[in-house]
N, CA, C and O of each residue as an XYZ file, in Angstrom:
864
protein
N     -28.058     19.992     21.483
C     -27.518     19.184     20.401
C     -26.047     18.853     20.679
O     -25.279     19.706     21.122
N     -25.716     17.738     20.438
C     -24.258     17.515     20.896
C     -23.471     17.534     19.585
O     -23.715     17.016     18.496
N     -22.274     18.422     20.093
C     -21.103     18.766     19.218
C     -20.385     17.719     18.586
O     -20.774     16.635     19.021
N     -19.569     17.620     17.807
C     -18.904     16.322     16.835
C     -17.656     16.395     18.307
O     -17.298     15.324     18.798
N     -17.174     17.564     18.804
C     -16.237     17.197     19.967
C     -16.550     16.309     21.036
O     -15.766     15.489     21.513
N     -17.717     16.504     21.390
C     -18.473     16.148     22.354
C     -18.592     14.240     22.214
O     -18.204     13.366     22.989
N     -19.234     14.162     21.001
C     -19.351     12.866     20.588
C     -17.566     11.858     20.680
O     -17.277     10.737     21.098
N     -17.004     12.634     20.248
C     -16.364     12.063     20.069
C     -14.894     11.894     21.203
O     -13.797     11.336     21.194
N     -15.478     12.514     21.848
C     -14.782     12.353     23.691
C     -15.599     11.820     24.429
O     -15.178     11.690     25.578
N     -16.902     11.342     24.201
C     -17.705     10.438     24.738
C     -17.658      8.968     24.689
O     -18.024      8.136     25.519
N     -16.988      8.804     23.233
C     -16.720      7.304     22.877
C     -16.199      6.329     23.161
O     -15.111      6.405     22.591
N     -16.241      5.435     23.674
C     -15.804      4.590     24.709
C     -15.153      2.969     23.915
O     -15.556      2.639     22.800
N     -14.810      2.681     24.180
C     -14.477      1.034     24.247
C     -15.615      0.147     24.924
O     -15.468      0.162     26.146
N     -16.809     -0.695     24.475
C     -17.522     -1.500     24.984
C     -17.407     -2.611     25.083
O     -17.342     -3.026     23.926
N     -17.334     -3.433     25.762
C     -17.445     -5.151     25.980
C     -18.021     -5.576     26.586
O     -17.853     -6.754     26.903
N     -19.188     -4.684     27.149
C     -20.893     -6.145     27.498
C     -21.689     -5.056     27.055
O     -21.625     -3.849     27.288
N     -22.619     -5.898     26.215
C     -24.010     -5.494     25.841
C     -24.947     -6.123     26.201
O     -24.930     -7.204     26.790
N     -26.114     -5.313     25.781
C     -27.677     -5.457     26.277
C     -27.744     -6.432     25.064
O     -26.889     -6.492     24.181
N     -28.879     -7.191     25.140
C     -29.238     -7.943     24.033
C     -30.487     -7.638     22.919
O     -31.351     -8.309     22.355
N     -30.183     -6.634     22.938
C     -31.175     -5.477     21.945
C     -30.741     -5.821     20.247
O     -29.581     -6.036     19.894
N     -31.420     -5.820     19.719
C     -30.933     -6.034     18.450
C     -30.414     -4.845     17.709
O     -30.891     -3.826     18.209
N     -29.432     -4.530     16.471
C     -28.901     -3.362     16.156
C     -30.322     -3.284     14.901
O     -30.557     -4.349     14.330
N     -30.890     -2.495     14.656
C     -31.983     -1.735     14.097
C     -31.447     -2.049     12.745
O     -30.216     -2.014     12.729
N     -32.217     -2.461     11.158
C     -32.034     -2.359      9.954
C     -31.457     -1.141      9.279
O     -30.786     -1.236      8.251
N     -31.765      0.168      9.954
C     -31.751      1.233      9.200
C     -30.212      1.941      9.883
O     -29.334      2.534      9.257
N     -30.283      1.574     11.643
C     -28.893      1.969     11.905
C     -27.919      1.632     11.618
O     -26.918      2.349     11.605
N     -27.997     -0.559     11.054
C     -26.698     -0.972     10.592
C     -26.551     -0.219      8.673
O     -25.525     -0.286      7.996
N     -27.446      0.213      8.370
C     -27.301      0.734      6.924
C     -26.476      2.268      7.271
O     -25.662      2.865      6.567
N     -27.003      2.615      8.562
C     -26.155      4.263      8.590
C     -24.590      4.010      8.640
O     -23.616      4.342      7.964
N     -24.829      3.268      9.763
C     -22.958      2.155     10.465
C     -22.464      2.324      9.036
O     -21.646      3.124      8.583
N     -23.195      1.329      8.417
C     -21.981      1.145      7.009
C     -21.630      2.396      6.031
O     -20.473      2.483      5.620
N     -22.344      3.115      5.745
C     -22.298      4.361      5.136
C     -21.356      5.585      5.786
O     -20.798      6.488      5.161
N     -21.350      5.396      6.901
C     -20.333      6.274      7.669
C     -19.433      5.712      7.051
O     -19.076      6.172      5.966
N     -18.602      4.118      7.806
C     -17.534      3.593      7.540
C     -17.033      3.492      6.060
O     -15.846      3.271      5.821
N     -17.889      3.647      5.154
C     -17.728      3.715      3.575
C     -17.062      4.900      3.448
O     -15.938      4.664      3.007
N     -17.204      5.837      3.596
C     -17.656      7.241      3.838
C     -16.233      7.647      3.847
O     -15.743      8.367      2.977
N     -15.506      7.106      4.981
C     -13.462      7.283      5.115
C     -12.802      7.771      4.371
O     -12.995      7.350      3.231
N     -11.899      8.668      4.479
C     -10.809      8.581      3.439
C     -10.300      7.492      3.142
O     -10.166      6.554      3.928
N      -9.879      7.508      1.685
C      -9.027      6.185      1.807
C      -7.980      6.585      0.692
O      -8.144      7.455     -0.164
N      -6.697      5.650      0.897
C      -5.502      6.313     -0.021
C      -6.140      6.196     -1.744
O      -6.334      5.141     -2.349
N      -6.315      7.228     -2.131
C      -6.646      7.157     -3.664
C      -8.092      6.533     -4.200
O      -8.569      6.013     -5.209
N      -8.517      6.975     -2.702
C     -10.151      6.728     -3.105
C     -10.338      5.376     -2.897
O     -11.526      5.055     -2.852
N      -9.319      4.238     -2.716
C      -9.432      2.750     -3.028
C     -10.555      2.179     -2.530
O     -11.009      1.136     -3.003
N     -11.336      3.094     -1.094
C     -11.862      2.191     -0.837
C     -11.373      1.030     -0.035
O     -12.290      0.614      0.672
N     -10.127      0.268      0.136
C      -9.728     -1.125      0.404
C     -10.487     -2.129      1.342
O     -10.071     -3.266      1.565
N     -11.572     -1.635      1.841
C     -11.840     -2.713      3.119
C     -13.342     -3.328      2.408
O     -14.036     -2.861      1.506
N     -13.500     -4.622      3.272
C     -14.483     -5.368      3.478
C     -15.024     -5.203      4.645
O     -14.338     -5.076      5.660
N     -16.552     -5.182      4.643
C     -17.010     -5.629      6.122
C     -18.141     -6.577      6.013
O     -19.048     -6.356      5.210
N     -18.137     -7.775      6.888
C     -18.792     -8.976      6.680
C     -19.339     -8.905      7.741
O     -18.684     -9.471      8.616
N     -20.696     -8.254      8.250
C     -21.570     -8.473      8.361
C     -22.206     -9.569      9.447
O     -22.690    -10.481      8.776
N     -22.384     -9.818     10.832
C     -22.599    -11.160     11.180
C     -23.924    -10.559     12.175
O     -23.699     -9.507     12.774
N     -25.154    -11.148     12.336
C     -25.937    -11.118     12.982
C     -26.517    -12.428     13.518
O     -26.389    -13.399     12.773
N     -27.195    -12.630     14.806
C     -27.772    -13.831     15.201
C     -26.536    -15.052     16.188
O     -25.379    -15.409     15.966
N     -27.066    -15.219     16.770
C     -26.508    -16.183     18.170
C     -25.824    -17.425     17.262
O     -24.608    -17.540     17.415
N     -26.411    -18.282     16.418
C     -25.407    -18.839     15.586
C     -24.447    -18.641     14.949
O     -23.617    -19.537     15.103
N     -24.144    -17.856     14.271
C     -23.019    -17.243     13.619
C     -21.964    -16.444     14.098
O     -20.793    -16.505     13.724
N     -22.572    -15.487     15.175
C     -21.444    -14.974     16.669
C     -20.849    -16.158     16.963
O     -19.637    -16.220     16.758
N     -21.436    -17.165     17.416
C     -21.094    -17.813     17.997
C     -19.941    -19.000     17.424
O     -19.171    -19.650     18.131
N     -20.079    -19.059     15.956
C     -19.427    -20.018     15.556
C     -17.777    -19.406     15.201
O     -16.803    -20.106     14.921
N     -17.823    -17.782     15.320
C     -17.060    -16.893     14.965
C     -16.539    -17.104     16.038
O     -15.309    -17.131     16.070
N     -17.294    -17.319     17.249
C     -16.088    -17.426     18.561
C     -15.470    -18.585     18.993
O     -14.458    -18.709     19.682
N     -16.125    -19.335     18.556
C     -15.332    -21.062     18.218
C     -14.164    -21.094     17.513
O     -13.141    -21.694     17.843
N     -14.390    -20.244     16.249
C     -12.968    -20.191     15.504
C     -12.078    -19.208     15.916
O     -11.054    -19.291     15.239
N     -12.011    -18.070     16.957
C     -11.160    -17.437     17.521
C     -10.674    -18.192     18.364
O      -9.499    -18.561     18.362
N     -11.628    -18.544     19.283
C     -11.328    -19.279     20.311
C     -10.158    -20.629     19.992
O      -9.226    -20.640     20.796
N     -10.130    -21.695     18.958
C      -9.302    -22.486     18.077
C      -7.800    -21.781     17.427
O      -6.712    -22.349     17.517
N      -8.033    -20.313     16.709
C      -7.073    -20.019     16.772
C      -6.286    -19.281     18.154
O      -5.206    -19.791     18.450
N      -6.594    -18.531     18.706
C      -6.121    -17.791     20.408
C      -5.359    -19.266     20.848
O      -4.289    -19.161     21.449
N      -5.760    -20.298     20.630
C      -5.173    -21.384     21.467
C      -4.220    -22.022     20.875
O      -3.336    -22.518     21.574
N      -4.174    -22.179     19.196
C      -3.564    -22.565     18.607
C      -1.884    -21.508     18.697
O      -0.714    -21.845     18.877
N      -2.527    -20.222     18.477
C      -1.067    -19.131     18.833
C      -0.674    -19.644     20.076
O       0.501    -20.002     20.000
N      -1.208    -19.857     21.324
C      -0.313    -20.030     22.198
C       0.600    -20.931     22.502
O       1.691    -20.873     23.070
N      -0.206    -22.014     21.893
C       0.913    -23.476     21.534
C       1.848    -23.176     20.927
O       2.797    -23.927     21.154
N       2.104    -22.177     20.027
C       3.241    -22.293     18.750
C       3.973    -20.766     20.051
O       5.032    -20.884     20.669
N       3.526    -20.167     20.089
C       4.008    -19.078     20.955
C       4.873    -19.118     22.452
O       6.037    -18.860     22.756
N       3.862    -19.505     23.087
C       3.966    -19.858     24.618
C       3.305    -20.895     24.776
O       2.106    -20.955     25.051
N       4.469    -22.280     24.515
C       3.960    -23.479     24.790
C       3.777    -23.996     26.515
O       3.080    -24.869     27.032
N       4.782    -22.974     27.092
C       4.615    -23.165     28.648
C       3.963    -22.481     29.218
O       4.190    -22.235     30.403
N       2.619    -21.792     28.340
C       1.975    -21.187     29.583
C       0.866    -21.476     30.120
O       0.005    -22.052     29.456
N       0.598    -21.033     31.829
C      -0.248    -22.258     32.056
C      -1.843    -22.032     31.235
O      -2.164    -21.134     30.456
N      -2.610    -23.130     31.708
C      -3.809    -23.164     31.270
C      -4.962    -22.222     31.690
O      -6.025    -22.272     31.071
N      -4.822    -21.537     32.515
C      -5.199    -20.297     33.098
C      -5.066    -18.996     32.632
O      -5.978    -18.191     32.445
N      -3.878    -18.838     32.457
C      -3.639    -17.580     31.076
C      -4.120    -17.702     29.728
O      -4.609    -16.795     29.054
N      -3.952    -18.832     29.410
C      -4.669    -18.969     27.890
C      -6.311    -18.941     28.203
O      -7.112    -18.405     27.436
N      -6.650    -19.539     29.330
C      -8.096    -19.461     29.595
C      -8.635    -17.665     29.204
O      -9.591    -17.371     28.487
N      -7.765    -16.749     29.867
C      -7.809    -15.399     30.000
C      -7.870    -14.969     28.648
O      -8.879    -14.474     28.144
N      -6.669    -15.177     27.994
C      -6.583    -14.599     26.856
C      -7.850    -14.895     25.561
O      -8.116    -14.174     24.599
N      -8.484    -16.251     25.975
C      -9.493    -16.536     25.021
C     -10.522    -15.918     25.629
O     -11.343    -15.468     24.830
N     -10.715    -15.776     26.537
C     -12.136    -14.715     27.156
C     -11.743    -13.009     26.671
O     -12.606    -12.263     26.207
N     -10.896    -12.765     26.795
C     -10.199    -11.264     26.500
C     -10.727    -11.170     24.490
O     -11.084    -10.325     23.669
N     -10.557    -12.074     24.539
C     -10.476    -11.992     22.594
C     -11.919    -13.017     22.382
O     -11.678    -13.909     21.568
N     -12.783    -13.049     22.719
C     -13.908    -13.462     22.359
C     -15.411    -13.334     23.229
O     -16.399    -14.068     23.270
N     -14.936    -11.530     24.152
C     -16.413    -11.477     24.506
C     -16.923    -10.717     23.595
O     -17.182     -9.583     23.998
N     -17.206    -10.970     22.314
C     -17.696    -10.497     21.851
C     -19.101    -11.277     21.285
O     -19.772    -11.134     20.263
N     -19.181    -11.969     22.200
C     -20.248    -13.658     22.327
C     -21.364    -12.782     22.489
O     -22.352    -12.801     21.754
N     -21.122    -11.672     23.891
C     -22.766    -10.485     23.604
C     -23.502    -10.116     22.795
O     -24.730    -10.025     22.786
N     -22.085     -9.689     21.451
C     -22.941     -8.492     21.004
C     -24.004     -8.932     19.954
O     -23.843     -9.983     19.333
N     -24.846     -8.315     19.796
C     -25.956     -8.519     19.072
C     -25.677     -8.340     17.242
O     -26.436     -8.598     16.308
N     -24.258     -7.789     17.255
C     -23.627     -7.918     15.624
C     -22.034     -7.899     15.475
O     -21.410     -7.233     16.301
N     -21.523     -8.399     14.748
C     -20.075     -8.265     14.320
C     -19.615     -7.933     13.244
O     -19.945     -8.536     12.224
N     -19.054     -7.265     13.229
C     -18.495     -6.858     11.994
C     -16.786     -7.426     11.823
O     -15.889     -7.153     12.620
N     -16.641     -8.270     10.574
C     -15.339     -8.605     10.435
C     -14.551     -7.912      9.137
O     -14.649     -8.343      7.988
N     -13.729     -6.726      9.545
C     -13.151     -6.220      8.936
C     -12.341     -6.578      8.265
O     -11.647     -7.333      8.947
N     -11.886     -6.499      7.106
C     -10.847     -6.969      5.941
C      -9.933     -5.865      5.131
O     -10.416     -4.741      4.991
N      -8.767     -6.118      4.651
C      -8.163     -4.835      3.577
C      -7.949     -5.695      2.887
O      -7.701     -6.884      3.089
N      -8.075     -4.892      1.715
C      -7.577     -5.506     -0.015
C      -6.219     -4.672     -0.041
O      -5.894     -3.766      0.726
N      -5.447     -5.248     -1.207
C      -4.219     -4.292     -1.149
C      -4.785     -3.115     -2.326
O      -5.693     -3.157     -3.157
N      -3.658     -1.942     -1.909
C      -4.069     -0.539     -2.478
C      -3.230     -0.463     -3.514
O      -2.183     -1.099     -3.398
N      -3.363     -0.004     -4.257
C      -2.529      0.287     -5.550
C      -1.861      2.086     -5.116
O      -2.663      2.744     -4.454
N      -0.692      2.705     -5.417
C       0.011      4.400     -4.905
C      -0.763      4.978     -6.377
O      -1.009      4.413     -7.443
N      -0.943      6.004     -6.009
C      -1.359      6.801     -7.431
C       0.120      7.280     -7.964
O       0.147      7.912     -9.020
N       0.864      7.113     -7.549
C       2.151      7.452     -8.380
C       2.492      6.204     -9.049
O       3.395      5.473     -8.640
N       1.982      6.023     -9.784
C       2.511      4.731    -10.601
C       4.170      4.357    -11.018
O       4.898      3.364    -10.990
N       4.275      5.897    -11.441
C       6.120      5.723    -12.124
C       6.911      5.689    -10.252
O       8.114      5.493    -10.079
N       6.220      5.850     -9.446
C       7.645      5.807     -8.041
C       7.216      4.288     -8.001
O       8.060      3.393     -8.043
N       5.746      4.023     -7.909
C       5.574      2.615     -7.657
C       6.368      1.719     -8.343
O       7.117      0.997     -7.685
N       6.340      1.634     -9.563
C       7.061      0.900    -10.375
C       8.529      1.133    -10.280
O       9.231      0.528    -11.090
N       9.100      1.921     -9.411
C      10.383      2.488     -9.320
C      10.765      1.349     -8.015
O      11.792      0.673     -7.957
N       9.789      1.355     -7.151
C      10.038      0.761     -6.188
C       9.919     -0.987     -6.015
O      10.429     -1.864     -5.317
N       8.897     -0.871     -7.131
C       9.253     -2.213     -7.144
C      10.684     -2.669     -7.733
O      11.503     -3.451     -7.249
N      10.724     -1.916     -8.955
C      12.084     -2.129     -9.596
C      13.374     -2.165     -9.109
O      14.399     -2.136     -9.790
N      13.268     -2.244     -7.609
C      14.613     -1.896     -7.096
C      14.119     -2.716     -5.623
O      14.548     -2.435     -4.504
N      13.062     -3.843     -5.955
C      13.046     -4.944     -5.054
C      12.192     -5.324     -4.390
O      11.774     -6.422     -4.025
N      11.838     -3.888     -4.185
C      10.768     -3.674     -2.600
C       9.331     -4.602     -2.631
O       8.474     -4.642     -3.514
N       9.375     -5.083     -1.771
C       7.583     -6.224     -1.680
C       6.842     -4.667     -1.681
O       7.178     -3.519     -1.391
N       5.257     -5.584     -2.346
C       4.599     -4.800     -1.927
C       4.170     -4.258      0.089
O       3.581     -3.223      0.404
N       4.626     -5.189      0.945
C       4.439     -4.735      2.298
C       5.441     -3.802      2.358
O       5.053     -2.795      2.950
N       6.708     -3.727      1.936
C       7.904     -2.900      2.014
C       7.465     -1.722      1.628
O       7.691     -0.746      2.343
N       6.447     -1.533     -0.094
C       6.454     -0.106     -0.463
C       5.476      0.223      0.504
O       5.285      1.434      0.395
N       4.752     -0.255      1.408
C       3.832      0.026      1.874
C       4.262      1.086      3.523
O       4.039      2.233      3.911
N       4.853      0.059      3.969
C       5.940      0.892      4.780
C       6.869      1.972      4.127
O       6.824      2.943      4.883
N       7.415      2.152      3.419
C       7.637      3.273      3.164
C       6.863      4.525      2.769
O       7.299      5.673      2.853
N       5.778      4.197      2.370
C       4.649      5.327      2.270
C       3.819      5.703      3.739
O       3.113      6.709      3.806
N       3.937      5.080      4.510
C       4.017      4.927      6.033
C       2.518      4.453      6.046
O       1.670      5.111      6.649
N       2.138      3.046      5.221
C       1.152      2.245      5.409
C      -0.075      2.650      5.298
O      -0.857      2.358      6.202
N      -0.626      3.583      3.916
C      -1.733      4.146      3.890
C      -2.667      3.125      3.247
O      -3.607      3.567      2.587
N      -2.532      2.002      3.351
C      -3.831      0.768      3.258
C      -4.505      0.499      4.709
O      -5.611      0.164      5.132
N      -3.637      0.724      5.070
C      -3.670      0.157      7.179
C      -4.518      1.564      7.435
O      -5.548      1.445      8.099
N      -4.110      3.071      6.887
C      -4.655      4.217      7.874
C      -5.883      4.515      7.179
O      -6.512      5.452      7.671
N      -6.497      3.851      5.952
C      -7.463      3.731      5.726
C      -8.859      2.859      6.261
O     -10.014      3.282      6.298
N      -8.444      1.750      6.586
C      -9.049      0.587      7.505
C      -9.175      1.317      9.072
O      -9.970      0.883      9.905
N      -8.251      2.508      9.340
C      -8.753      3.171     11.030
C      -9.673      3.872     10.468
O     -10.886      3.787     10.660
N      -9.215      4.445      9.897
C     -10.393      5.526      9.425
C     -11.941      5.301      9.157
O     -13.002      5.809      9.518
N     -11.545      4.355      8.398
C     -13.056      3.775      7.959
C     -13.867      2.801      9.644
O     -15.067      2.840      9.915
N     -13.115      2.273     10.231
C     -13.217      1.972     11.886
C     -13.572      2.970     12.580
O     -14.769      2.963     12.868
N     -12.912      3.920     12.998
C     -13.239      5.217     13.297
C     -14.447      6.044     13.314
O     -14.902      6.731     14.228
N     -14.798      5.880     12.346
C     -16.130      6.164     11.474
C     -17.267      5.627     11.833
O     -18.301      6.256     12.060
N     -17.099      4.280     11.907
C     -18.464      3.046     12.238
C     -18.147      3.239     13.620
O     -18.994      2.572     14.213
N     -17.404      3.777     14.457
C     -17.173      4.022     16.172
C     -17.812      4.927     16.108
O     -18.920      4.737     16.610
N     -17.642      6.024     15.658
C     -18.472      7.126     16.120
C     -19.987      7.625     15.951
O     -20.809      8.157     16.698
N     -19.963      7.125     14.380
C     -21.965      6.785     14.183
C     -22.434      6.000     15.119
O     -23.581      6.274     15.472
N     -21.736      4.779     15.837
C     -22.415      3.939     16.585
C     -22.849      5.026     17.972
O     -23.855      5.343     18.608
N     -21.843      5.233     17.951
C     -21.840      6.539     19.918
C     -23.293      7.565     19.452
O     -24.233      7.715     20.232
N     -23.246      8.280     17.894
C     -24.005      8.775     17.943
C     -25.062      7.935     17.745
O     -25.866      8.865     17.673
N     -25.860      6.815     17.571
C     -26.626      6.291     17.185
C     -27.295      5.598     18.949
O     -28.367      4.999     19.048
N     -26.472      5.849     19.984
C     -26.472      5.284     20.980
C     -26.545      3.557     21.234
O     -27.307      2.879     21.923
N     -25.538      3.237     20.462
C     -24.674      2.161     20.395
C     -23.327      2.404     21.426
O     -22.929      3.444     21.951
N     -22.821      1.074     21.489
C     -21.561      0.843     21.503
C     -20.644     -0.018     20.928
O     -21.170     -1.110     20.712
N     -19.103      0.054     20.483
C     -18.039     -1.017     20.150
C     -16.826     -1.085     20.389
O     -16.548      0.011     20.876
N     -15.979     -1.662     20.351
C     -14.580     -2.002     20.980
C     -14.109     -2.635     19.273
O     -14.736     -3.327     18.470
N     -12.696     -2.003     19.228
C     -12.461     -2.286     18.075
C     -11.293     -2.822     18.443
O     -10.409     -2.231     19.063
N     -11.259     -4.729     17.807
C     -10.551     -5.762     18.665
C      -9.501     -6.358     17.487
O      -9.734     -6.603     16.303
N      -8.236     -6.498     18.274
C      -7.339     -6.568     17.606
C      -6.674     -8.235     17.456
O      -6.224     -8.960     16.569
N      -7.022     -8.296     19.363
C      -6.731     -9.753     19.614
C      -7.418    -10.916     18.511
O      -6.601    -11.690     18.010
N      -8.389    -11.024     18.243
C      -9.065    -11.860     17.249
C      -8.054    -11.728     16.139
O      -8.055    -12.884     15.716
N      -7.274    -11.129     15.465
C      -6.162    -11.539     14.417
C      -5.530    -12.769     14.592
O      -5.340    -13.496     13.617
N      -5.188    -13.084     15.692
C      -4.255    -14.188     16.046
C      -4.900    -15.752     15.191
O      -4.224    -16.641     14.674
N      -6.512    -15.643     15.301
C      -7.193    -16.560     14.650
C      -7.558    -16.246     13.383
O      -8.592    -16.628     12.836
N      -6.544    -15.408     12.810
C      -7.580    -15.207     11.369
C      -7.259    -16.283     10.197
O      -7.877    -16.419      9.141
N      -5.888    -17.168     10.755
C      -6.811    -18.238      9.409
C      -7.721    -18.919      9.430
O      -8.271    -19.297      8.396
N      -8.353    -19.453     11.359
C      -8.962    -19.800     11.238
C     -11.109    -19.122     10.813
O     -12.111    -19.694     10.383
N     -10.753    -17.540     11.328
C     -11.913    -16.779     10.957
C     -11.905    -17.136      9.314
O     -12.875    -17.678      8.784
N     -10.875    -16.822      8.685
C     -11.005    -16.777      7.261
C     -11.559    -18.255      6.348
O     -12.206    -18.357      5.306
N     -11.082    -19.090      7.104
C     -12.286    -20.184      7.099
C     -13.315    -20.742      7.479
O     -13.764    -21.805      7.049
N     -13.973    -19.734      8.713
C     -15.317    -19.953      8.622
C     -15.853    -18.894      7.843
O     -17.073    -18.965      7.701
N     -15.378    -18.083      7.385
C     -16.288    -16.600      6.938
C     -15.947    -16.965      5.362
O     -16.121    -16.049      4.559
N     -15.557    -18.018      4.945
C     -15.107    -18.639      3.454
C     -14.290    -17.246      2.584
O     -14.638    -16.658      1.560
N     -13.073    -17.043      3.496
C     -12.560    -15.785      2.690
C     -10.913    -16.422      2.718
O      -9.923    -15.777      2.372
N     -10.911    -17.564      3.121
C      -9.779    -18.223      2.855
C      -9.263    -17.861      1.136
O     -10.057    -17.782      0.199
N      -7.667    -17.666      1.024
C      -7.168    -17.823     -0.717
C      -8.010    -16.272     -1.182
O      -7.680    -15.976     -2.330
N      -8.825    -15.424     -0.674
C      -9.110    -14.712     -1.548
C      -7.870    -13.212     -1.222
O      -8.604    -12.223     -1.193
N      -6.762    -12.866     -1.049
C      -5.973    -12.205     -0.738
C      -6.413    -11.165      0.418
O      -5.671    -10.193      0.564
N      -7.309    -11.250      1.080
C      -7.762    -10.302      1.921
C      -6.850    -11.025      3.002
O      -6.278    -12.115      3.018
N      -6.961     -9.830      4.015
C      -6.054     -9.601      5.268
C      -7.333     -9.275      6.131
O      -8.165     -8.422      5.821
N      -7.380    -10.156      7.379
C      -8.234     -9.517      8.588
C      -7.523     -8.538      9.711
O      -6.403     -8.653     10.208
N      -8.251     -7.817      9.883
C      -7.517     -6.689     10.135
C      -8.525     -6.095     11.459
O      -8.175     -4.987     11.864
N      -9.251     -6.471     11.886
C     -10.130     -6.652     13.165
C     -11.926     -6.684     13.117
O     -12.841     -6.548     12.305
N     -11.725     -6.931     14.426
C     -13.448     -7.427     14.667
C     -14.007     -6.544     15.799
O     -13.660     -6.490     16.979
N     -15.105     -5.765     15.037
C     -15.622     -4.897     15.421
C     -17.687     -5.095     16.227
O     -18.681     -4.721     15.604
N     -17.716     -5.683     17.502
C     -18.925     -5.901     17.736
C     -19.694     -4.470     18.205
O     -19.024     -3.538     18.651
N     -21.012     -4.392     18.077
C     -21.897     -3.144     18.418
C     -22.909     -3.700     19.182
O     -23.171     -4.901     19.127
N     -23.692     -2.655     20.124
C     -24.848     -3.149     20.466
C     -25.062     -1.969     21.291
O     -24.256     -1.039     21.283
N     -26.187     -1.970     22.050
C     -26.306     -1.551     23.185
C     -26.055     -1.563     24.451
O     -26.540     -2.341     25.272
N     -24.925     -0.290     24.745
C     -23.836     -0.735     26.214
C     -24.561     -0.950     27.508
O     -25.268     -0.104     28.057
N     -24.206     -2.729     28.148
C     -25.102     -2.978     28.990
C     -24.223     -2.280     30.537
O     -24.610     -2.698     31.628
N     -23.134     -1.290     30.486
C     -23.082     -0.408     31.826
C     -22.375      0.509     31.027
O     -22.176      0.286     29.833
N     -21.816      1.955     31.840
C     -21.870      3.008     31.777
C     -20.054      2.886     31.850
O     -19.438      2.483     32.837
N     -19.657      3.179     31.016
C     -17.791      2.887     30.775
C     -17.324      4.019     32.073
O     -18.146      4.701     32.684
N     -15.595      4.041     32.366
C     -15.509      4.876     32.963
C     -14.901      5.820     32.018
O     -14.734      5.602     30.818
N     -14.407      7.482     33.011
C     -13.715      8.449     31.920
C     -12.781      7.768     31.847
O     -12.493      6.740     32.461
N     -11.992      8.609     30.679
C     -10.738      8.228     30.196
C     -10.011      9.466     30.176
O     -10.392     10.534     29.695
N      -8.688      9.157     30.872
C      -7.678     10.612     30.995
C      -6.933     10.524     29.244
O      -6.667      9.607     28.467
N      -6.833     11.798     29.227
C      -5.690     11.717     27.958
C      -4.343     12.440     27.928
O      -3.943     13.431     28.538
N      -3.933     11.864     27.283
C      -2.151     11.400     27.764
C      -2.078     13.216     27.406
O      -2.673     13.836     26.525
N      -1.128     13.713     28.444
C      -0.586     15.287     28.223
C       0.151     15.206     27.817
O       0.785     16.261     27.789
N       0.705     14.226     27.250
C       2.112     14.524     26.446
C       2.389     13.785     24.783
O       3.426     13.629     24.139
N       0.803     13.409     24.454
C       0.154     13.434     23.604
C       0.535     14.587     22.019
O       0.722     14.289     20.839
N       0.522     15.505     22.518
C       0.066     16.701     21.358
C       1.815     17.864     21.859
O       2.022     18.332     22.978
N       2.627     17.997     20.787
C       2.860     19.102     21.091
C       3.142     19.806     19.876
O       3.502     19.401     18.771
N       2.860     21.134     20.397
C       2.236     22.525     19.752
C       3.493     23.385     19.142
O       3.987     23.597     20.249
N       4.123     23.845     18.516
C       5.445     24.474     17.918
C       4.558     25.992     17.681
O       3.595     26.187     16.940
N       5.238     26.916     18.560
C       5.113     27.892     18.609
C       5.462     28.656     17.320
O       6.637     28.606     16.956
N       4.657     29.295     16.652
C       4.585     30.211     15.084
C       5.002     31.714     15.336
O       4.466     32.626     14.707
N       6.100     31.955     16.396
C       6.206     33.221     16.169
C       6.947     34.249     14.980
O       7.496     33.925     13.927
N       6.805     35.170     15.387
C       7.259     35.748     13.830
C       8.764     36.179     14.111
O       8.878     36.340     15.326
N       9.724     36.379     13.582
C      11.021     36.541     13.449
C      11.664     38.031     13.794
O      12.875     38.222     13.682
C-alpha cells in the first residue's frame, strides 16, 4: 500500500497525455479532494470550471493562445516570432489533455472583522489587506490545487498546474463567460493519463532548516 509520503514524492508535473478519458466517478473524487482544502475561514473561495471534450479544450487554447500573443505585443514588442511561437506552445499544451480544469478565487472576507475594518479605515485596498495577512485567499487556491494534484497521482492520473495561461485571462474569462463576475483566474489545471514516465526530481537542500530545541 503506498504511504501519503510516498504519493506525494511521486508527483510529478505532466504535459503529454494518453488520450484516455478521465472516468465520471474519478473527476467526482478530483473535486471532492480539492473542495476538501483548508481555506482561510472556511471560505471556500475557488471555482473550478470543468472542461471536457476536443471542442472546448480546444477553444480554451485559441483564447490563451490570443491572449500569450496579445501580452507579448504590449510586453515585448521586439521579440522575435519564434519566441512567442515558444511561449504559446509552453502555455497551451494542454491541447492533450483529456480535461481542464479552470481555476478561479472569489475574494475572502478576515474573520477579524474589527482589524478588517481597521484596515480598511486607514486606506488599505482590499489586495493590500490581503498582503498583509500574507495572502490567505491565494494559499487557499494552492491548497485546494494541491489536493486535486495529489488524488490525481493517487488515482493514476497526471497534471501540471499552469500558471502561464494567466497572461490570457481576459481573454479565458470570455470564453468561459466569467467576464464582470469579480473572479480572478488563478490557473489551469489539465489531467489525464501520463503518456511517458517524468524524470526524478532533486530537492533543494537548502530548502528546510531545522532550529535546534536544546534545553538551556
Amino acid at each position: 500500500m503506498t504511504t501519503f509520503e510516498e504519493l506525494a514524492c511521486a508527483r510529478r508535473s505532466i504535459r503529454k497525455y494518453a488520450p484516455d478519458p478521465v472516468r465520471p466517478e474519478d473527476l467526482a473524487a478530483l473535486l471532492r479532494a480539492a473542495q476538501a482544502a483548508p481555506s482561510a475561514c472556511g471560505a471556500q473561495n475557488w471555482l473550478f470550471v470543468v472542461l471536457q471534450g476536443r471542442k472546448d479544450i480546444e477553444g480554451l487554447a485559441r483564447a490563451v493562445e490570443a491572449g500569450v500573443r496579445r501580452a507579448h505585443r504590449e510586453f515585448l514588442p521586439e521579440a522575435e516570432e519564434s519566441y512567442v511561437e515558444g511561449r504559446v506552445c509552453h502555455s497551451t499544451f494542454f491541447r492533450s489533455a483529456p480535461l481542464v480544469l479552470a481555476v478561479y478565487m472569489r475574494p475572502v472576507a478576515y474573520a477579524d472583522a474589527r482589524l478588517e475594518a481597521a484596515m480598511r479605515g486607514a486606506g488599505l485596498s482590499y489586495e493590500a489587506e490581503m498582503e498583509r495577512l500574507a495572502r490567505p485567499d491565494i494559499l487557499g487556491l494552492g491548497a485546494a490545487i494541491e489536493n486535486l494534484l495529489l488524488c490525481a497521482q493517487d488515482l493514476g492520473y497526471g497534471g501540471c498546474w499552469m500558471n502561464a495561461p494567466a497572461l490570457a485571462a481576459p481573454e479565458i474569462d470570455e470564453y468561459l463567460g466569467k467576464a464582470g463576475e469579480g473572479l480572478r483566474l488563478m490557473s489551469l489545471v489539465p489531467i489525464g493519463r501520463p503518456a511517458y514516465t517524468p524524470r526524478e526530481k532533486p530537492l533543494r537542500p537548502d530548502a528546510v532548516e531545522i532550529r535546534a530545541n536544546e534545553e538551556a
